[in-house]
C-alpha angles and dihedrals in degrees: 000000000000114000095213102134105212131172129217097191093189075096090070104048105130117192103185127139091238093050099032109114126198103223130086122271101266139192112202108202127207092257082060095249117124141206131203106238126213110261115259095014097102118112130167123206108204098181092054094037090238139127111200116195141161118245122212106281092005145100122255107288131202133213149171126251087241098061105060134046100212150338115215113192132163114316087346146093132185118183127179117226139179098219121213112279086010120111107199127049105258121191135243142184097230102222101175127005124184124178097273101033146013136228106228130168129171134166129262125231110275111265098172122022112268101014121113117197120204139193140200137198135193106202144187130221090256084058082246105146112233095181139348143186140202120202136152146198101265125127110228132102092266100054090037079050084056101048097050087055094060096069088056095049093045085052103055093046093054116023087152102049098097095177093050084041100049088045094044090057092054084069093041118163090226088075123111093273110099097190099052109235095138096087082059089083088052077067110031084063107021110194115203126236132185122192115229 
């Protein structure tokens, strides 16, 4: 089966009164012009390093990661950086923002069927990580062990942000699962806040 990790984020569109936003769906390029893009036609290719997406009036486009600053859509947001030490533009969903660091998480290529694999960034404006964590949806202590650490380090990085917080807790650890997979669905839609 082929490993492309594409996402259909139609999936995502959340429609509730505390994400909705009240601006078009818009796509920033790197030349600092932007389009309104169609709702529900954004995808990102991971693998390829690409987003494709259907601009009002237009066919499906496709672009590198390289070519474009950020897509905001719904309750979304996906932004390229180059992080520090890093040499190509990778892509992230933007999950929190604050005015000295970001919240990012995106997927890594496939390595076994059925296992998504999943990372997250703090950042800071600069794109220099200030801490990071890998974690994935199996189902073993040590994964379980992986996924309980994530609500603490959230936490710490953003004690102010209520909105993030009050989301976050709807996916708490201290839930019936034992093996904390809740938190999986924080990632699998990943709303976006920004603290104001």
């Amino acid at each position: 089966m082929k490993t492309t990790l594409i996402f259909t984020l139609a999936l995502f569109y959340v429609n509730l009164s505390l994400f909705s936003k009240t601006i078009d769906d818009e796509i920033i390029l790197k030349d600092g012009s932007k389009a309104i893009i169609e709702p529900n036609s954004f995808k990102v290719d991971f693998e390829n390093k690409t987003v494709s997406y259907k601009t009002i009036n237009s066919s499906q486009k496709k672009i590198s990661f390289k070519d474009f600053i950020s897509v905001e859509f719904g309750a979304n947001k996906f932004q390229t950086f180059k992080l520090i030490g890093g040499n190509v533009f990778e892509g992230f969903f933007v999950i929190a923002e604050s005015e000295t660091k970001k919240l990012v998480v995106h997927t890594l290529p496939q390595e076994e069927e059925g296992i998504t694999r999943y990372e997250f960034h703090i950042i800071e404006n600069d794109s220099q990580i200030i801490d990071s964590h890998i974690f994935d949806n199996k189902k073993n202590q040590k994964s379980s062990n992986l996924r309980a650490d994530i609500y603490g380090k959230i936490r710490f990085h953003f004690p102010n942000h209520i909105q993030l917080l009050k989301r976050l807790e709807m996916y708490d650890k201290n839930s019936f699962a034992i093996d904390n997979t809740k938190i999986l669905g924080f990632f699998n839609n990943p709303v976006y806040f920004k603290n104001k």
